[in-house]
C-alpha positions as CSV (number, residue, x, y, z in Angstrom):
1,X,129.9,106.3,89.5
2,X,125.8,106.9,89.5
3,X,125.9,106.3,92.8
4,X,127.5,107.4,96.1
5,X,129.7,105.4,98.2
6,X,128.5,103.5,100.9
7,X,130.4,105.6,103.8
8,X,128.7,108.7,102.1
9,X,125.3,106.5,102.7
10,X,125.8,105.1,106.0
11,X,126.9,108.6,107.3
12,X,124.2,110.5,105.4
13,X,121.6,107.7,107.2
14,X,123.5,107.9,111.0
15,X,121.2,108.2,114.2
16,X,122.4,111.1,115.3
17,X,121.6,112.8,111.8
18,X,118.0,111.3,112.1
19,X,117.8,112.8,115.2
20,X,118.6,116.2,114.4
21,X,116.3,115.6,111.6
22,X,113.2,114.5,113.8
23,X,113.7,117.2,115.8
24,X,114.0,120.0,113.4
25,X,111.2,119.0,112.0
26,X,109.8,120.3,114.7
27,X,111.7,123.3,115.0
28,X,110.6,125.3,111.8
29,X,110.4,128.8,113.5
30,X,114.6,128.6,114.3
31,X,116.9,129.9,111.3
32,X,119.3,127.6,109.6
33,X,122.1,129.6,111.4
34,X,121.4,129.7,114.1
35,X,120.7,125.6,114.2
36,X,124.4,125.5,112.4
37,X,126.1,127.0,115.1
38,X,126.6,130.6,114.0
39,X,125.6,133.0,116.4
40,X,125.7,136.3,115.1
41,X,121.8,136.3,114.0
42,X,118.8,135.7,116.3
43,X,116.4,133.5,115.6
44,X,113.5,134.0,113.6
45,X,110.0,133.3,115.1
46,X,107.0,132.6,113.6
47,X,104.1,135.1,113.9
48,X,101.3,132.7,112.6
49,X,98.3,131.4,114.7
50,X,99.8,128.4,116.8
51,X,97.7,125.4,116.9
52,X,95.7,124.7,120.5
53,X,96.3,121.0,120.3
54,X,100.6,121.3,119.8
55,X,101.4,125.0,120.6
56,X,104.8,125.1,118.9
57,X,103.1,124.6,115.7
58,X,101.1,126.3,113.1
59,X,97.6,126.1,112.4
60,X,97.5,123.6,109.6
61,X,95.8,126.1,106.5
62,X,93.7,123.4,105.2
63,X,91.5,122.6,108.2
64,X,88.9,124.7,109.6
65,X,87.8,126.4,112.9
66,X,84.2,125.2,111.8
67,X,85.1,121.3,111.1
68,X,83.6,119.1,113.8
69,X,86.3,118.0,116.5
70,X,88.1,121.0,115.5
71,X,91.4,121.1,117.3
72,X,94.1,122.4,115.3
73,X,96.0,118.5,115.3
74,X,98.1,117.6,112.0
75,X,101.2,117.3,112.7
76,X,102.1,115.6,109.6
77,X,100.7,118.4,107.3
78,X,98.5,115.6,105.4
79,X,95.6,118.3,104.9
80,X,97.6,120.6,102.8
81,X,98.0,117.6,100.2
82,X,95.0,115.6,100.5
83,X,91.0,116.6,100.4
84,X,90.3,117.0,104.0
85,X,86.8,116.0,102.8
86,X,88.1,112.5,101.6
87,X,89.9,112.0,104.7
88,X,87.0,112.8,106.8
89,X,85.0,110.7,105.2
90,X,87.2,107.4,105.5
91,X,87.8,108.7,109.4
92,X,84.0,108.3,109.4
93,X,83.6,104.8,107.3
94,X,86.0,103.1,109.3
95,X,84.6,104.4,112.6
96,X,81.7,102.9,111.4
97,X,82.9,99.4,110.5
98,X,85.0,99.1,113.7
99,X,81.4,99.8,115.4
100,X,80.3,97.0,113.1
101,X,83.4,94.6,113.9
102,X,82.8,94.8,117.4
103,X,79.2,94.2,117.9
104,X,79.7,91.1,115.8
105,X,82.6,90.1,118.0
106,X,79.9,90.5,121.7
107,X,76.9,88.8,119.6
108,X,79.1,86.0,118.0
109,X,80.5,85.4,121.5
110,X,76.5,85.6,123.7
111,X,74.9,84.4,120.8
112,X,75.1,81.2,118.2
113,X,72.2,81.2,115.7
114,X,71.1,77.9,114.8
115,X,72.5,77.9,111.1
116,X,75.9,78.4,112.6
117,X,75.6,75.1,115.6
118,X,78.9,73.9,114.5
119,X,80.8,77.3,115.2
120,X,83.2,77.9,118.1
121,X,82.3,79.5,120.4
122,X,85.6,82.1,120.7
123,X,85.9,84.8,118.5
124,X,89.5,83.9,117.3
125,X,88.5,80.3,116.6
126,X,85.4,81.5,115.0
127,X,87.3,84.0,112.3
128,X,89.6,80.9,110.9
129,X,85.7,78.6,110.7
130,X,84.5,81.6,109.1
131,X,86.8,81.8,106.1
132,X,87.0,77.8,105.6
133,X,83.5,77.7,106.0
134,X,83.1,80.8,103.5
135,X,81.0,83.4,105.6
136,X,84.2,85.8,105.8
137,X,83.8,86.1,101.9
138,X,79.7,87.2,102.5
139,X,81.1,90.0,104.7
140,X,83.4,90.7,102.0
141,X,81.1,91.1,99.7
142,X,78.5,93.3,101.6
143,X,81.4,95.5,102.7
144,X,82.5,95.9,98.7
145,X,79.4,96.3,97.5
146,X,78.1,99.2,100.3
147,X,81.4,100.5,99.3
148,X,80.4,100.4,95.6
149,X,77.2,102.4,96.6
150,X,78.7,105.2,98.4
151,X,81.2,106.0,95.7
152,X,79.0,108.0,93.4
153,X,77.9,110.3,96.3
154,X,81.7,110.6,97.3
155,X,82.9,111.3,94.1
156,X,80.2,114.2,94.0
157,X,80.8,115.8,97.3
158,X,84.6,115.9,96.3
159,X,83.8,118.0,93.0
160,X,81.7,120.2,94.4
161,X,78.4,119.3,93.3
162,X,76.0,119.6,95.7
163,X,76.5,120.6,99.4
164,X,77.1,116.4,101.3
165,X,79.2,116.6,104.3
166,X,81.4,113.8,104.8
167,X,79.1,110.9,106.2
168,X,75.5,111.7,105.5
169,X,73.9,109.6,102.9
170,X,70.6,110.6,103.7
């Protein structure tokens, strides 16, 4: 048939073959034979720069010594197939609206403004008041429409038209 059997799958999908997956994924500077058993050839090593934040692997190629933070981490490879512009600027968005969530949360919980008596007073009865009372859809809003805004100047920095870093809308 199309498809292979079911012991093919359940052997091809094993622990231990995950395992040895995982772990040579981690292992890219060792040869094929070597990692099959055969002996006769030594390992091949690697003479690219090695990363400072996980020494047994390469310097990702996308990412800069000059970035801010700079520390050689990315581990997953993401930078070689997405804009490390985009990605810094949604590290930097939702840095900012956690900042945002949690100075709601201490004001909500020292502070009831007078339009809002009827509130609770704890911020995890508060959220389910909020959305049956409709203030969770205002902050819905305001977050979709600053996000709205900020997309022209994104989509500009990302096509090389003028010289924004990631996070500056000034």
């Amino acid at each position: 048939g199309l498809f292979p059997s079911t012991h093919l799958i359940l052997l091809y999908f094993h622990p231990t073959n995950l395992a040895m997956a995982f772990v040579s994924s981690f292992t890219p500077t060792l040869s094929r034979t070597v990692l099959s058993g055969n002996v006769c050839s030594a390992p091949r090593f690697s003479m690219m720069a090695k990363s400072p934040s996980v020494p047994f692997m390469e310097v990702p190629e996308a990412i800069s010594e000059e970035m801010p933070g700079y520390v050689g981490f990315d581990p997953f490879n993401l930078s070689s197939y997405m804009n490390v512009k985009w990605m810094q600027e949604a590290e930097i968005k939702h840095g900012r609206v956690c900042m945002l969530a949690i100075l709601g949360l201490v004001v909500a919980e020292l502070y009831t403004f007078p339009f809002y008596s009827g509130a609770p007073h704890l911020a995890i009865n508060r959220h389910d008041w909020g959305v049956e009372n409709g203030s969770m859809k205002q902050i819905l809003l305001w977050c979709s429409f600053f996000e709205i805004m900020t997309m022209p100047a994104l989509v500009q920095m990302l096509n090389g038209q003028g010289d924004r870093v990631p996070g500056d809308f000034c």
